[in-house]
C-alpha positions as CSV (number, residue, x, y, z in Angstrom):
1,X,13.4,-15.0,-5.6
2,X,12.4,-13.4,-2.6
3,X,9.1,-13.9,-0.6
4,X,8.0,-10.3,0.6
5,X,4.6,-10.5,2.7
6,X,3.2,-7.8,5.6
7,X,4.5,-8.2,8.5
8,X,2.1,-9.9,11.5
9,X,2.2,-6.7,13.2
10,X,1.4,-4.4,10.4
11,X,-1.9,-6.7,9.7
12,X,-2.9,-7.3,13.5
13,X,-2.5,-3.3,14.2
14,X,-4.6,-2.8,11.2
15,X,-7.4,-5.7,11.8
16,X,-7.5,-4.4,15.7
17,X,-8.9,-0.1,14.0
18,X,-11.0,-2.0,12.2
19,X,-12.5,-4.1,14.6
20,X,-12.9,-1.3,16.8
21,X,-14.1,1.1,14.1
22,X,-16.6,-1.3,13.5
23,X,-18.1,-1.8,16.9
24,X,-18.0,1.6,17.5
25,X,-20.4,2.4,14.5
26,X,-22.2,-1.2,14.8
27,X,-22.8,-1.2,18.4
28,X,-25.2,1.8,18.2
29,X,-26.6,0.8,15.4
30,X,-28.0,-2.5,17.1
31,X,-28.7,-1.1,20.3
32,X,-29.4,2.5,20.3
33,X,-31.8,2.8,17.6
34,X,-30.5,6.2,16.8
35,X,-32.1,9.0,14.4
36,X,-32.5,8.6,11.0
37,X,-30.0,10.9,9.9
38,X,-27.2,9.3,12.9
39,X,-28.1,5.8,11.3
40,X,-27.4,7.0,8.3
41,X,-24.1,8.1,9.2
42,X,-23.0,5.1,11.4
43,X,-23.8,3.0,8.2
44,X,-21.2,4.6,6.5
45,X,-18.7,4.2,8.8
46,X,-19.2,0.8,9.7
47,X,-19.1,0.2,5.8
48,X,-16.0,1.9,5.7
49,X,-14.3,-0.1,8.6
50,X,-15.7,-3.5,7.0
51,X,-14.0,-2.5,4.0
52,X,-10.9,-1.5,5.6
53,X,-11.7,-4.9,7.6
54,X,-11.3,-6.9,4.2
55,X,-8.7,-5.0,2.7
56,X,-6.8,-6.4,5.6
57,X,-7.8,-9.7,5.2
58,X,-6.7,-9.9,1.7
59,X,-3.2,-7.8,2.2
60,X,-2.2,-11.0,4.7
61,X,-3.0,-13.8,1.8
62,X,-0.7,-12.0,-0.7
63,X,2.7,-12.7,-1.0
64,X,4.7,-10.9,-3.2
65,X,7.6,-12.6,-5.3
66,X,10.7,-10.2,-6.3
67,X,12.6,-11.6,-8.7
68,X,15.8,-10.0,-11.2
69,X,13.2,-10.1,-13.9
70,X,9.4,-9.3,-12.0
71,X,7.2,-8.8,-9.4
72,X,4.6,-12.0,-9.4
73,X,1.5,-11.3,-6.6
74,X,0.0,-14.6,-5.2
75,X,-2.6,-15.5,-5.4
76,X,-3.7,-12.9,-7.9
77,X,-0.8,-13.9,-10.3
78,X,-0.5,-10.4,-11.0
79,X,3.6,-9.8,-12.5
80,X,5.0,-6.9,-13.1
81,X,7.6,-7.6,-15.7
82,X,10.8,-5.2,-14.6
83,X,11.4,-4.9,-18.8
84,X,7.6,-3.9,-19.3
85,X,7.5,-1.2,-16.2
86,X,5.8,1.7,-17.5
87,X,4.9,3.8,-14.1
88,X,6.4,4.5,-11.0
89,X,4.7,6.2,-8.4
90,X,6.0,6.7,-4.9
91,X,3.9,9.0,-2.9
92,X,4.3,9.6,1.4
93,X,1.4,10.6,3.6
94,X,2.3,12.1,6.7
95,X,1.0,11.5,9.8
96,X,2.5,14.7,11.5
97,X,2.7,18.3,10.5
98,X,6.2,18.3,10.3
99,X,6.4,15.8,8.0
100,X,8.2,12.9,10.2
101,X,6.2,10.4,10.8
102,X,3.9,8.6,8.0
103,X,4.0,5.8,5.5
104,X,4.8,5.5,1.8
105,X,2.7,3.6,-1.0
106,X,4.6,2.0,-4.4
107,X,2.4,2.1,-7.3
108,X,3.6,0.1,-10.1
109,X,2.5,-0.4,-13.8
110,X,3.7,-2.6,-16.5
111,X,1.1,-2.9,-19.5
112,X,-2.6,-3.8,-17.8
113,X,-0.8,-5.1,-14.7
114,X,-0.7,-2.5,-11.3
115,X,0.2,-3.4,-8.0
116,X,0.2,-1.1,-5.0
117,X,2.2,-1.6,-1.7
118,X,2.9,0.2,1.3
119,X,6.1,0.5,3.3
120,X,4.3,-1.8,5.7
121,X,5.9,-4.9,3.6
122,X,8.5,-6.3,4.9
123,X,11.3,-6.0,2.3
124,X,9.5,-2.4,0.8
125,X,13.1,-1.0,0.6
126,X,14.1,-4.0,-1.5
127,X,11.5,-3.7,-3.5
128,X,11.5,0.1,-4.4
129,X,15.3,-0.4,-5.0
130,X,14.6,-2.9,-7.8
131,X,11.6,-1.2,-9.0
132,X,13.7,2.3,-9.1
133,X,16.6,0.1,-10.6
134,X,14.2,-1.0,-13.8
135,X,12.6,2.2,-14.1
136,X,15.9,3.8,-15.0
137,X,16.9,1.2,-17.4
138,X,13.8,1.9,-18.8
139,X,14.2,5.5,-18.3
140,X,11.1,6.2,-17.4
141,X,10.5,9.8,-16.3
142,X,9.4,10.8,-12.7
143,X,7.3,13.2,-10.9
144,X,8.0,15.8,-9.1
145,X,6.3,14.6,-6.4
146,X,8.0,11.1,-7.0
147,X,11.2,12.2,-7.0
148,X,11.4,14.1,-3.9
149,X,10.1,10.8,-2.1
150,X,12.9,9.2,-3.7
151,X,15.5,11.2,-2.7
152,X,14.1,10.9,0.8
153,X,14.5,6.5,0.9
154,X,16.5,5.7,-2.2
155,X,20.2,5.3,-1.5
156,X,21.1,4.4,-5.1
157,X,23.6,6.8,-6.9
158,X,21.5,8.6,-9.7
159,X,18.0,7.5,-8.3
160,X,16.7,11.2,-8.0
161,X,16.1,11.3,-11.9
């Protein structure tokens, strides 16, 4: 079984936008007494870079163990069992115009059990591998959308089903 988690990096780069996102709203907010209406606004973002703030938090706790026969998320204890996997999802958001710079995001489903992960884990490849692996044992059907991302990462014969 391996131990996949995000990498320092990943979570510090992330943590350091938030920070900054957040003293950029709060900081104005406790000192400027803006408008009503610019308060307003600043509120919102600073909720959205708290959020973004805990999302962070929680990413670095997880760990997620790949296994022949799951996917088990600690400490949530969420498992995707690879003989259960109903839905796979890979979509890429790009960064760039032309396309060549971004990040992808796994969304799995096996019964009531989902887990989402970006290629910010260490091990992603792994991971989608295996996940693309029990999908077409199950032969699960892909989108469009899905399969195109595949073709771009997946280096397995007959993964662009």
């Amino acid at each position: 079984m391996n131990e996949l988690r995000y990498s320092p990096r990943v979570l510090l780069l992330d943590g350091l936008r938030s920070i900054v996102g957040v003293a950029a709203a709060g900081l104005p907010l406790a000192l400027a007494g803006p408008p009503p209406w610019l308060a307003a606004l600043l509120s919102v973002v600073l909720a959205l870079f708290l959020v973004h703030l805990g999302v962070t938090l929680a990413r670095g706790r997880r760990c997620y163990l790949l296994g022949e026969d799951a996917l088990r998320v600690t400490p949530s204890g969420t498992t995707i069992d690879w003989e259960r996997l109903d839905a796979l999802h890979l979509d890429y958001f790009s960064t760039r115009r032309d396309g060549r710079a971004g990040w992808m995001q796994l969304r799995l489903r096996a019964g009531d059990a989902r887990v989402r992960v970006d290629s910010g884990l260490a091990g992603f490849d792994e991971l989608l591998t295996r996940a693309v692996r029990a999908a077409r044992r199950r032969r699960l059907e892909f989108s469009a959308a899905t399969s195109a991302n595949l073709a771009l990462v997946v280096d397995e014969p007959g993964a662009r089903s």
